[in-house]
Structures are given as C-alpha cells and as structure tokens.
C-alpha positions in Angstrom: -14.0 9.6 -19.1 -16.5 11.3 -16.7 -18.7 9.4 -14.9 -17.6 6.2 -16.4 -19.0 3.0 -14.3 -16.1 0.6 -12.5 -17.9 -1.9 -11.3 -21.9 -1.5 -9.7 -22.8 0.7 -8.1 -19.3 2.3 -8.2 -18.8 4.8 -9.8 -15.5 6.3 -11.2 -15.0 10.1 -12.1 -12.0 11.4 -13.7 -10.9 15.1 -13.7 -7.7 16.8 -13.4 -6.3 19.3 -10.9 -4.9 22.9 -11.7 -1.5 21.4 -12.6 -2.7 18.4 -15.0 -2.5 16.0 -12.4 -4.9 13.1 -12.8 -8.0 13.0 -9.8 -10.1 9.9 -9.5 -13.2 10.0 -7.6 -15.0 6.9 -6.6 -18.3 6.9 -5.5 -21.1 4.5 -4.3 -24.7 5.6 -5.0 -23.5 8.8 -6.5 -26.5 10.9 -8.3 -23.7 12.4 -10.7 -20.4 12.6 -11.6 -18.4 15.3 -9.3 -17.3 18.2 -11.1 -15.6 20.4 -9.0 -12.8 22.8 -10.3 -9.3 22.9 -8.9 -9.0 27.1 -9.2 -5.5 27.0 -7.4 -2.9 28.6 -9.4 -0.4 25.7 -9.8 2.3 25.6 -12.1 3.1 22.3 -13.5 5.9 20.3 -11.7 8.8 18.6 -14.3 10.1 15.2 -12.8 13.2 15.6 -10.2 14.0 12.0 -9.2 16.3 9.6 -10.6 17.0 5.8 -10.2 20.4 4.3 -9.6 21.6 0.5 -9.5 23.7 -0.5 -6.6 26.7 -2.2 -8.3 27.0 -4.5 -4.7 23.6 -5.6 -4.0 21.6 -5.3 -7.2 19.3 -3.5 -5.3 17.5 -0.4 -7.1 17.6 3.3 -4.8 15.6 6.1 -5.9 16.5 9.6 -5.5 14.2 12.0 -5.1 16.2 15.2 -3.3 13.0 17.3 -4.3 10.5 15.6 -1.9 12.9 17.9 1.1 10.3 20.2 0.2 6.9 18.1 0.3 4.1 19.4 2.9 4.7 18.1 6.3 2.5 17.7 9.2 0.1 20.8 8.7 -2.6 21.4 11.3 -6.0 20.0 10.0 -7.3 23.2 9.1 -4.8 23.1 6.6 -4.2 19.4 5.5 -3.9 19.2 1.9 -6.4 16.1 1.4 -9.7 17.1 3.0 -12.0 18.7 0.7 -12.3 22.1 -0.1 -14.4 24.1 1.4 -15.5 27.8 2.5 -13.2 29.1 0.4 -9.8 26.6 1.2 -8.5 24.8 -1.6 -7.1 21.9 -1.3 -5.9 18.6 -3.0 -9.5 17.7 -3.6 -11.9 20.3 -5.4 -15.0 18.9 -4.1 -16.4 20.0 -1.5 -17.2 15.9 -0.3 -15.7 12.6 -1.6 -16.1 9.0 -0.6 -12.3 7.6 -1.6 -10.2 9.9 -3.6 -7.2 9.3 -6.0 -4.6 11.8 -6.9 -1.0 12.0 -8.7 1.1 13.2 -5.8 2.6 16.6 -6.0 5.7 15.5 -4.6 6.3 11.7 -6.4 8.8 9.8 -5.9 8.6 8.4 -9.2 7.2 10.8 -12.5 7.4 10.2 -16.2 7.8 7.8 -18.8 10.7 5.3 -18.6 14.0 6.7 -20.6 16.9 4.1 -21.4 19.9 3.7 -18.3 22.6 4.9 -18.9 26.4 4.0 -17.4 29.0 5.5 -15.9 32.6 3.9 -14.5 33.3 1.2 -17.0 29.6 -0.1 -16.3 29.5 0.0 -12.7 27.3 2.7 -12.0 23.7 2.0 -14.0 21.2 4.9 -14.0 17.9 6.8 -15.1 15.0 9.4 -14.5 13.0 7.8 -12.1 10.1 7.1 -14.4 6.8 5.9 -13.1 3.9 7.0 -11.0 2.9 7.8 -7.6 -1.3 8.4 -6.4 -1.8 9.1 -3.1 -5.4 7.2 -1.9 -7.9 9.2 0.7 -10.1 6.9 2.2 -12.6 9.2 3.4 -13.0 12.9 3.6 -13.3 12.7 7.3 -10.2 13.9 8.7 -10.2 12.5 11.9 -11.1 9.2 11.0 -8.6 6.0 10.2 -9.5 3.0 8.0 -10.7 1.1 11.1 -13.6 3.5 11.5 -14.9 3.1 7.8 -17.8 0.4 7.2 -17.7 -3.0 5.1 -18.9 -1.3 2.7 -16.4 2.0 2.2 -13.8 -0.6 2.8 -14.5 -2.3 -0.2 -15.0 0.8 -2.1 -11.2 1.3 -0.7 -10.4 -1.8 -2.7 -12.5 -1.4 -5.7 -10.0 1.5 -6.1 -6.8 -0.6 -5.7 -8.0 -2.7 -8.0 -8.6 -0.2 -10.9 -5.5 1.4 -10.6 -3.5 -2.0 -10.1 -4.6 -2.3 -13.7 -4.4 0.9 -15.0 -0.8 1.4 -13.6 0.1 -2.0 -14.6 -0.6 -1.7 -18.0 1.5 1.4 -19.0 4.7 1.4 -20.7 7.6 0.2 -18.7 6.2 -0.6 -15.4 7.0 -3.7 -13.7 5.1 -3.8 -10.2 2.3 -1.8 -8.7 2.8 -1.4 -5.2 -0.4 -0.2 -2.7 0.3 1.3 0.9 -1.0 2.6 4.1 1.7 4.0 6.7 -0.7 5.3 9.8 1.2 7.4 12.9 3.8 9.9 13.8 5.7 7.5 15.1 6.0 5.5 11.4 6.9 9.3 10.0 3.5 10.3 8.2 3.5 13.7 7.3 -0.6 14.2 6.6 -2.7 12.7 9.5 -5.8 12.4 7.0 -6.4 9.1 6.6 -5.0 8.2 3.4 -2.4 5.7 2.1 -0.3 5.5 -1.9 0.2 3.5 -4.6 4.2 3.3 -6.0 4.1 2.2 -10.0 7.4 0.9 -9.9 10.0 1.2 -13.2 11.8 -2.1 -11.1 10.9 -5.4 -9.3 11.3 -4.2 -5.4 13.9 -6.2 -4.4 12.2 -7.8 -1.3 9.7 -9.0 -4.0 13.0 -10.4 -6.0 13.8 -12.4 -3.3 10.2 -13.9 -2.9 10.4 -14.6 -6.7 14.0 -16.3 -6.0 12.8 -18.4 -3.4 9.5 -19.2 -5.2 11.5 -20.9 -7.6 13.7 -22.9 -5.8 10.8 -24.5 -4.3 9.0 -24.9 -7.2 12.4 -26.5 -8.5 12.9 -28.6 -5.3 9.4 -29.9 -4.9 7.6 -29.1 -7.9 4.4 -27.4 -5.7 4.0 -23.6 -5.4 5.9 -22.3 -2.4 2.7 -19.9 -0.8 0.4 -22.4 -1.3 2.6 -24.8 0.7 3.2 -22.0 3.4 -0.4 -21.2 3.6 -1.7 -24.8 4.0 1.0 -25.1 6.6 0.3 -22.6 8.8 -3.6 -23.6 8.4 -2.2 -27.5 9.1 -0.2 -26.2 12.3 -2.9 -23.8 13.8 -0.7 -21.9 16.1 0.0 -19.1 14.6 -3.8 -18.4 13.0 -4.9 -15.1 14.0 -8.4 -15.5 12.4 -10.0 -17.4 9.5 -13.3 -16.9 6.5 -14.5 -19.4 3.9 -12.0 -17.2 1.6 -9.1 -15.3 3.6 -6.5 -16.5 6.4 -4.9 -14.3 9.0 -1.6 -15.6 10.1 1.6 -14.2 12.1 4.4 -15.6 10.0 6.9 -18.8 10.9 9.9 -15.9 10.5 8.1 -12.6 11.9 9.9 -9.7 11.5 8.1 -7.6 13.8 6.6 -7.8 16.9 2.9 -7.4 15.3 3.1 -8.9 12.0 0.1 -10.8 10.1 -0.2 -12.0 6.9 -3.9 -11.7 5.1 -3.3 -14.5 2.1 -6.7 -15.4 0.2 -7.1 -19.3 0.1 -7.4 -19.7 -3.6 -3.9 -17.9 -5.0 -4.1 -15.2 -7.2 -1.4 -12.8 -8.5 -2.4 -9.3 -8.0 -5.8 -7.7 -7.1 -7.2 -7.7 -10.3 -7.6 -11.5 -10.3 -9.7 -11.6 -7.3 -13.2 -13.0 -7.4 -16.3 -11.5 -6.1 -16.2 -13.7 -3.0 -13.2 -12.9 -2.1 -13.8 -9.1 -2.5 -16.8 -9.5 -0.5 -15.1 -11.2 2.7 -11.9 -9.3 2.6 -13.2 -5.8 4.2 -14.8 -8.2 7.3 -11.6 -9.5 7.7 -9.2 -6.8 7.2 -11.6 -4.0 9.8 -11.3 -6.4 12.6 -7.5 -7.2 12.2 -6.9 -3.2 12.0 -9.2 -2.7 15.3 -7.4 -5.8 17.0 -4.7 -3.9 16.3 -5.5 -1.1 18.1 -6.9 -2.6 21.2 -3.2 -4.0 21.1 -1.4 -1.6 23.5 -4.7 0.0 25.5 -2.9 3.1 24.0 -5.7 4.0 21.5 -4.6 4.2 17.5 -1.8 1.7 16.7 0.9 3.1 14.4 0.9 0.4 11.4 2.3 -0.2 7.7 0.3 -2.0 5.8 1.5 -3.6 3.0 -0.4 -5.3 -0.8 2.4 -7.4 -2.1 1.6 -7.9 -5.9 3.1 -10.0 -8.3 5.7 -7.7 -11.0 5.2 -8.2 -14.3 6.4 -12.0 -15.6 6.1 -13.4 -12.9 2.5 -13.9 -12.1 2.5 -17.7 -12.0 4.7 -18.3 -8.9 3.9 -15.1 -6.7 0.9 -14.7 -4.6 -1.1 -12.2 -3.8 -0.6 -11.4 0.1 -1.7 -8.3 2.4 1.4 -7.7 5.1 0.4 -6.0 8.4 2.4 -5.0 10.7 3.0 -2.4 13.6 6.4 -0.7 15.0 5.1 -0.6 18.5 6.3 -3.7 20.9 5.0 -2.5 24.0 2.7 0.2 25.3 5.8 2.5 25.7 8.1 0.7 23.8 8.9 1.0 20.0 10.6 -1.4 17.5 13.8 1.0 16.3 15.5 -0.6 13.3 18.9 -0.1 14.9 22.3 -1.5 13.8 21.7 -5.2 13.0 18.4 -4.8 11.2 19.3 -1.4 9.7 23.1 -2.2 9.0 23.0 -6.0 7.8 18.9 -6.2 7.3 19.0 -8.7 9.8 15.6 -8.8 11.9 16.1 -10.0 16.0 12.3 -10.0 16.9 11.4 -9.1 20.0 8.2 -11.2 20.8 7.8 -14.8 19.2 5.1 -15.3 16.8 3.5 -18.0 18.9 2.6 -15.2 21.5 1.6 -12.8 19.1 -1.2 -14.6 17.7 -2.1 -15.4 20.7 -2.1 -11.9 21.7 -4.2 -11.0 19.1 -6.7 -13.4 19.3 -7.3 -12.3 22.9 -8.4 -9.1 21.6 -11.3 -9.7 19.7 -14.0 -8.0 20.2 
C-alpha cells in the first residue's frame, strides 16, 4: 500500500528490496510517496535459525549460526543503511529518508511459526525460529545519534514503533514485539549508523515472564497492580526521580542493575505502544532527548554507549504488564566499564557498582 497515511502528517510508504524484503518509509511533510528501486542483485535468503527450550530454566535460546556471517563494522562509505547514492547501493534505495524500516538480512528470527518438536523422551523441545526481525534507521545522517534528532523526528521515531508494534503483533504466532537501540563499540554494534531493531518474538522473553510472575503475585497479595504501585512509590519517595512531565516519569530503579539505569514509565499505564494517547506521544520525545543527552554529558567522554530498551506487554497478558522504556549505559566511570563477569554472567546475579541514590543524583546534575 504506497503512500498510505499513518497518522497526519505521517506518511507511510511501502516497497520491497531486491530480495522481497519488506521497506517502510516514513515521512513527515513528504510531497510523494518514495519510489526508489533496490537494483542490487540479491538472491533471496531461506530462514537458518532455530529455537530450543532449555529443559533446566524454561528459558527459550535462539540459534542463529548464520548471523557469523552478517556485515560488521564497515567504514561509512560503505555502511549498509545510509542511502544510496552516486552509484552505491545500499540497504535503502532512496537516495534520502527521514526514518527507515527494513526486514534484516541477517534475522535472527524469519518465517512463519512451525509446530516443536521433541527429542530425548521430551526433554529437548524445539523449532525453526519463526518470526521477524526490522532493523529501524533513525535518520539518513550517518554521523548523527538519536540525541541529535529534533522533537519532532523523535516522534516520527515512535510513530514508527507504534505501527509496527501492531503490525508485528498481529501476525500468526507471535507473542511479544520487542523494540531496541544498542549505541557504541563498546555494547558490540556492528553498523555505527544510527539505527536500532525490532525482535517479533515466537516466545514471552523470559525476563518479561518473570515481570508477568511477579505482577501476579502482587496483584494476588494486594489486589492493586504492581507498576502502578512501584511508580507511585518512587514519585512518593522522590529520591530516585531523575526528571518529571504532566505525562512521563524518569526514575533510577529501587534494584538498579547498572550503574546508569532509568526507567521512562508513562503515568497513566498502558500495555504496549499502541495504547498510548496523543498526550503522551507528544511529551515523550521532550523527555526521552534530554535523558539520552544527560547521558552523554555523563562521563565528559562525549557519546555514551547505551541499550535502550521498550518493554511491551506479550500477548495475554496485557492487563497486568506496563508499558515501560529501560535505559541504561555499560560505562561506570570515564575509563571504566561495567563487564558482566562471573556472578552476573554465571548466576545472573547483578552487584552494582554505584547506588541508585547517587545516580539520580548524578544525572540530575547534568541538565543542561
């Protein structure tokens, strides 16, 4: 559907590259639909990844062996996701986009869902690992990051979560739509473009499980809903408030993980993107560009490697789970990096490094 109209003035323009992977442009203000051809001789890519059930933990491990090969850390005259031009084709046929949305070449996750299978007297559960992966470009300028972009491309940025939170969400066999940003080396990015991805996942995630576990204990034990109780807590307590709208709070978490870790929760609870309002659409990309540049002003040490994170509610479980943006930054120190070493990485056990406490105070020092 070319040219089809999201939401005014957006504007939403489906194509397909070389290989019959799906492209999304979106577009504020556009004159026309953009109809660029992809002329790169691409061959169509079958599905290599597969899912398998740990028989311990419950916990669901892709397998994707074929990503080994996926594009890694080009120079920028060759980065795969800035448009093409003077004769260099790339990921996007146009020779300009605002935010661009592509199938990725090298997914994780590809296909419709096929019925397990099981091995070992029904220890061993497994499947094709069905599902989707899109990679997002935020902008066609290369040596930008999401902290440059305006209010306005910001929420552009979201519009386009939010269209393909539903579209993802709504085919066959998928049970949670996960959207991304990892930014820096040091987090292992392999394209420096600004750019994050959205997982379509065949599975609830099982740190989302766990939410959805301990969601309904309290909902047992009390009989409120357990993120509106944490959220008017940490409003309540104050100390940990990183900065506040009529719509959005910015906390660092009771139990941070990380060094750097907020929490963007809108005030009224939703489940997933798509049940957002217009005023909370409209405050979110003030909110969200200053926490990103706080971040950076951080260390003194320029561009702050982050993840940043859109927990969603899965499918079935939209009434308990809240919508909730995780931020959150490897770096603990100018010259000192958070490694996930034996405790966290062998037993998932987090030691932080810096309380919570001082990290919102840290990065309420650093507004502008």
């Amino acid at each position: 559907m070319p040219g089809t109209t999201l939401t005014q003035p957006t504007v939403r323009t489906v194509t397909t590259l070389a290989d019959d992977r799906q492209l999304i442009y979106y577009d504020r203000g556009a004159a026309a639909p953009r109809t660029a051809v992809d002329e790169r001789p691409l061959d169509a890519q079958a599905p290599g990844s597969q899912i398998r059930l740990d028989p311990a933990t419950g916990d669901w491990v892709t397998i994707a062996a074929h990503r080994q090969a996926r594009t890694y850390q080009p120079p920028a005259e060759e980065c795969p996701l800035c448009p093409s031009r003077d004769g260099r084709h790339s990921e996007i046929p146009a020779e300009d986009y605002q935010v661009a949305v592509f199938e990725n070449r090298f997914p994780s996750l590809a296909g419709p869902p096929v019925a397990l299978t099981g091995e070992a007297g029904g220890l061993w559960a497994s499947g094709p690992g069905a599902g989707r992966c899109e990679v997002v470009c935020f902008t066609a300028d290369h040596d930008a990051s999401f902290a440059d972009l305006t209010p306005e491309r910001a929420r552009l940025v979201l519009d386009a979560w939010t269209d393909r939170t539903a579209e993802l969400s709504a085919l066959p066999g998928i049970e949670q739509v996960y959207c991304f940003e990892n930014r820096g080396a040091e987090i292992g990015v392999t394209l420096a473009h600004p750019h994050g991805q959205i997982y379509a996942f065949p599975f609830t995630t099982p740190r989302t499980a766990r939410m959805a576990a301990r969601a309904a204990e309290h909902r047992a034990a009390t009989g409120r809903n357990l993120f509106d109780d944490l959220l008017a807590a940490e409003r309540a307590h104050g100390d940990r408030i990183v900065l506040a709208g009529e719509h959005w709070t910015a906390f660092v978490p009771f139990a941070a993980r990380w060094p750097y870790e907020v929490h963007l929760q809108p005030h009224r609870r939703v489940p997933d993107l798509t049940a957002l309002d217009e005023p909370q659409r409209a405050e979110f990309p003030l909110l969200y560009l200053e926490l990103l540049r706080r971040f950076d002003r951080l260390f003194g040490t320029g561009r702050t490697p982050y993840i940043s994170a859109w927990h969603q509610a899965p499918a079935g479980q939209r009434d308990e789970l809240a919508l909730h943006l995780e931020l959150f930054t490897i770096r603990r120190a100018a010259d000192k990096l958070k490694y996930l070493a034996g405790v966290e990485s062998g037993m998932d056990a987090f030691v932080n490094d810096i309380t919570p406490e001082d990290a919102a105070r840290r990065l309420r020092e650093v507004a502008a």
